[in-house]
N, C-alpha and C positions, 0 to 999 in steps of 0.2 A: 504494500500500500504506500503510495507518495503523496504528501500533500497537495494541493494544486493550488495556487495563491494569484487570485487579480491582485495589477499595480493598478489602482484609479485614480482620479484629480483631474481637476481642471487642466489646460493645455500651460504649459511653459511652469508646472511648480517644480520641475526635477524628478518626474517618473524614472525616464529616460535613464539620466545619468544613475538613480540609482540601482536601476536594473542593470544596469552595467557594470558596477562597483559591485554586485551579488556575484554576475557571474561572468565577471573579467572579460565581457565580451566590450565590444564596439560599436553600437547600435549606434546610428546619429542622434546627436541630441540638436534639437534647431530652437532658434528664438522664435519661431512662428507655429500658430495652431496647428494640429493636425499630420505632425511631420511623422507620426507614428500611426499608420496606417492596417497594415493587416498586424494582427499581434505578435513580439516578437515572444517567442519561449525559450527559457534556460534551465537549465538545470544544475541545483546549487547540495551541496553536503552538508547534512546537519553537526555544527558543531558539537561534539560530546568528547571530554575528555576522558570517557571511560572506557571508550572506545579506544584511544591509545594509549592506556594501559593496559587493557587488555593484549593488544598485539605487541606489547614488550615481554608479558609473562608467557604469551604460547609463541611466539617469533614465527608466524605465519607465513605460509609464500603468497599468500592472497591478502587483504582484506578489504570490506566496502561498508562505506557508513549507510547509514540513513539519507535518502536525499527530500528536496522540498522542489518543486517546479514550479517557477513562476511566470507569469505574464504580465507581458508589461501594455496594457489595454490604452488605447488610444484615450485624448481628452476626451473629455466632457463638457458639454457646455449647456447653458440655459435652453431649453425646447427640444435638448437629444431623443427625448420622448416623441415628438413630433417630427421626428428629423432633422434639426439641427445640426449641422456639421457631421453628416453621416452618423448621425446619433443610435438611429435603430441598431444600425451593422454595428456599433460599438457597443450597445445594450445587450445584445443577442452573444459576445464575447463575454459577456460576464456572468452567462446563464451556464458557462460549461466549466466553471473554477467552484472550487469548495469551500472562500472564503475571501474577504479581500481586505487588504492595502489600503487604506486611503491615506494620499500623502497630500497633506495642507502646505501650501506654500507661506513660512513663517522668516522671510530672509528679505531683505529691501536691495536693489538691485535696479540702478536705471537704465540698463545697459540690456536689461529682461523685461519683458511688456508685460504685464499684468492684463488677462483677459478682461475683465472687471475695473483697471484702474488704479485699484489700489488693493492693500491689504486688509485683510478681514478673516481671519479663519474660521469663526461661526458661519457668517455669511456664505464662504465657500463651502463648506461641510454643507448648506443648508441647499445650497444649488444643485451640487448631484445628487444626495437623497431626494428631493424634491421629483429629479427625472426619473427614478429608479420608483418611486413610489407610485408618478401618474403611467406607470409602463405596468404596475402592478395592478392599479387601477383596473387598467384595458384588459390587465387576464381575467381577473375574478368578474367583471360583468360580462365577459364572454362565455363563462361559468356557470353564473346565473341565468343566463340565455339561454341555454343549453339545458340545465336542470329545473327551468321552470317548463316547459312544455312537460318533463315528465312527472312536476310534480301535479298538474291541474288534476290526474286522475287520482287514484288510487295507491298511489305508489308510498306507502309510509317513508321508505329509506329517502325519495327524493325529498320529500317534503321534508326531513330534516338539514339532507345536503342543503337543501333552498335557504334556508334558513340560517345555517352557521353559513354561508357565504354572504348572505344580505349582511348578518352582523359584521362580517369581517369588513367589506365594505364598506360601512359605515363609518371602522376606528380608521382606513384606509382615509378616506375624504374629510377624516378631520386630522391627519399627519402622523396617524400613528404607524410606526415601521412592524411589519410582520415579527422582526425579533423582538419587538416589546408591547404586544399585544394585552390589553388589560382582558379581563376572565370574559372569555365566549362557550359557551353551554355545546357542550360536543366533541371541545377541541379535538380531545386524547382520538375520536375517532377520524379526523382531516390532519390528523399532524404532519403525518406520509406527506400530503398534498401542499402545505407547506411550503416543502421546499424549493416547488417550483417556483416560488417568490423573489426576486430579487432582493428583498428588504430582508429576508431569513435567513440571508449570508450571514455567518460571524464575520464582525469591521475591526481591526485594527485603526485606529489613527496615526497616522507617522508624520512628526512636523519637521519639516525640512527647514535647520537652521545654518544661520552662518557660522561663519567661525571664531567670531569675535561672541558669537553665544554661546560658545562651549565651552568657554573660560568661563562666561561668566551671565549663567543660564536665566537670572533673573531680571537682568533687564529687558529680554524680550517679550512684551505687552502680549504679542499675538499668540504665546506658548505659554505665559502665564491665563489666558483667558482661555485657552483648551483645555488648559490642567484642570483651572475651574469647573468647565461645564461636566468635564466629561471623569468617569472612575479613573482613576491613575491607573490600575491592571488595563488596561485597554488605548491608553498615549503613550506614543517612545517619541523622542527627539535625537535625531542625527543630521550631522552635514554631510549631504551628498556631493559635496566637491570635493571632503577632505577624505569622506569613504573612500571615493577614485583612485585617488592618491595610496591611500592603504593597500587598496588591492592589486597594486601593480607594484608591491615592495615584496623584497624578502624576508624571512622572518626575521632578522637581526634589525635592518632599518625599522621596519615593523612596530616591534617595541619601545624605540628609542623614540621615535614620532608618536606615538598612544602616549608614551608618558609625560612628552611635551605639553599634553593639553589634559592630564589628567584624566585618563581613561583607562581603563583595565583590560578592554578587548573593544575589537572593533564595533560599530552600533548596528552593524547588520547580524551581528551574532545572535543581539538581545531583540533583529526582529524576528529572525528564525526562531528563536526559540521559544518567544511570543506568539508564534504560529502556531507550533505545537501546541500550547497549553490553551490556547485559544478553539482548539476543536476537540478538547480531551483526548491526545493520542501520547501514547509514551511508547519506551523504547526495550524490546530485547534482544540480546543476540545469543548467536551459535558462535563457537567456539571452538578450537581443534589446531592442529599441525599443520594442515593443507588449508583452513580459510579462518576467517573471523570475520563476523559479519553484523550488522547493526540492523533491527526490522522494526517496521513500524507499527502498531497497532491503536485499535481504541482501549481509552482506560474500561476495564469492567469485563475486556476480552476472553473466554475460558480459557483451557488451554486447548483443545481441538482447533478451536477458530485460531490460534496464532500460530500455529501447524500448517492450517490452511494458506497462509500470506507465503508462507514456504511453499506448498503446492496442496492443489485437490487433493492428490494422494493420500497426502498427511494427514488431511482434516477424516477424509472419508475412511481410511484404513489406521485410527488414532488406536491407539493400546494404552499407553502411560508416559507419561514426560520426568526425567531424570531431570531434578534442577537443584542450583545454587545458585550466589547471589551476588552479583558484584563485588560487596562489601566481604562476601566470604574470600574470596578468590583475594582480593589485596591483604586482606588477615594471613591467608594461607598458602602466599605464594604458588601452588599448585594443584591442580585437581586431584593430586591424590593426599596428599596434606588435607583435604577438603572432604574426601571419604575417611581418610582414618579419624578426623575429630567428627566422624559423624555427623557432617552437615550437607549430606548429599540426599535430597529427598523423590520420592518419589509420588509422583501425583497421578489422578487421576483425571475424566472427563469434567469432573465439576470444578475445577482449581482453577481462580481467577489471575491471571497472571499477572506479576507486578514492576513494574517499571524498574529495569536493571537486573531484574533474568538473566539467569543464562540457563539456557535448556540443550538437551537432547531427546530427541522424539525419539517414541519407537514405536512404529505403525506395521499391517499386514494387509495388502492390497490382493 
């Protein structure tokens, strides 16, 4: 399983460049709207440092982390819902990601045009929800269209459907986002349906600062006023100019720049990894001589289903999972240090697995 993550924002706040700085590629970044056209995609490795410890204790000839794939989704602008700057074909990009990005432009810049003018980050935040909401709009009364013909007869189930759509509807047309729906009578049974929502994406905020604000993070008005509105688990702030610069360094410069301005790792680490805990997935791996490997799952996973993300095989021909635990394995230096203090377990189909596993399946197909 890989993440899949929309970049969204308005045109010119630094998508672009930080898509670029994720995954060292070279996409054009231009001072004018719309220079990002069909979506570019990358593909980035989840930072985990347990990960390379692990492949220090078993010296692997292989190993592969976790990856997050992201897209970097063209602007958005006022009336994309209507078409707007190619608004639909950018709208309809964001219906095939598991989650998105929104990066506020929080940096002043005269040399970079402001679609809008000037800065505002509420404002902007309030422009593309606003598009993404009247698009959600157009589905759920397509919905109701549809499900009212079969509700006029006889049809009990319609006449429910009819019904939690009208409501949803309603919190739709007075601003309320699919993720924060106040109580509708039915939900647990349309939650599936949901997700075809564009508003039922999990949002990140990501405020694109300068770098005169990473020294010194309180004078920015526009990132103090995000903090405000919005839960702190849900805003990061990085400079997408100086991420650039990071990622085209070795690890030695690396560090020596990070500490320049007072940073402990780069701010794309903290949005990957904000991604993750943003769609409740965590992380386990297989472990051995020939690979070491990092996988992804949902929290709450059994253990058949994390078998599964390994292959059908696994899931469908599961017997019992051999596990330890991270923390065992750096206690005990080695997997067999690990069976002699007795901390090698064996689990069954009902065993919820937990972030920093390490398993061996043992299945018969």
């Amino acid at each position: 399983m890989s993440l899949r993550v929309g970049i969204i924002g308005l045109p010119n706040v630094g998508k672009s460049t930080i898509f670029n700085a994720l995954t060292k590629s070279s996409i054009p970044s231009e001072n004018y709207p719309f220079c990002t056209i069909e979506p570019n995609v990358g593909i980035v490795q989840v930072p985990d440092n347990r990960l390379n410890d692990i492949i220090k204790i078993f010296n692997p000839k292989n190993h592969i982390a976790a990856i997050v794939e992201f897209v970097d989704i063209a602007g958005l602008v006022k009336g994309a819902s209507q078409g707007e700057g190619l608004g639909n074909k950018f709208l309809s990009h964001i219906r095939n990601v598991d989650a998105l990005v929104h990066v506020i432009r929080c940096f002043s810049d005269d040399n970079i045009a402001h679609v809008d003018g000037s800065l505002d980050s509420i404002r902007d935040i309030e422009t593309i929800e606003t598009e993404l909401l009247i698009k959600d709009i157009e589905s759920v009364e397509k919905r109701i269209t549809r499900v009212s013909k079969l509700a006029k007869g006889n049809n009990k189930n319609a006449k429910i459907e009819l019904q939690f759509f009208t409501d949803l509807l309603e919190q739709f047309n007075n601003g309320i986002l699919a993720s924060k729906l106040n109580h509708i009578d039915n939900i647990d049974l349309f939650e599936h349906d949901l997700f075809q929502f564009l508003t039922y994406k999990p949002i990140l905020y990501l405020a694109n600062i300068d770098e005169d604000s990473l020294l010194d993070i309180h004078n920015n008005t526009n990132l103090q006023t995000l903090q405000n509105k919005f839960n702190k688990h849900i805003v990061i702030s990085l400079c997408g100019k100086i991420e650039m610069e990071i990622s085209a360094m070795n690890e030695e410069d690396k560090q020596l720049f990070l500490s320049e301005y007072n940073l402990k790792e780069p701010g794309l680490h903290k949005l990957i990894i904000k991604g993750y805990k943003l769609l409740g997935l965590e992380t386990f791996f297989t472990a051995g001589e020939k690979e070491v490997k990092a996988w992804t799952i949902r929290k709450g996973s059994s253990a058949p289903k994390a078998a599964g993300v390994i292959h059908t095989d696994f899931e469908r021909g599961f017997i019992k999972a051999e596990i330890y635990t991270y923390d065992n394995l750096i206690e005990f230096k080695s997997e067999n240090n690990i069976k002699e203090q007795g901390k090698l377990r064996q689990e069954g189909k009902n065993y919820i697995v937990k972030d920093g596993d390490i398993i061996f399946f043992k299945f018969n197909v």
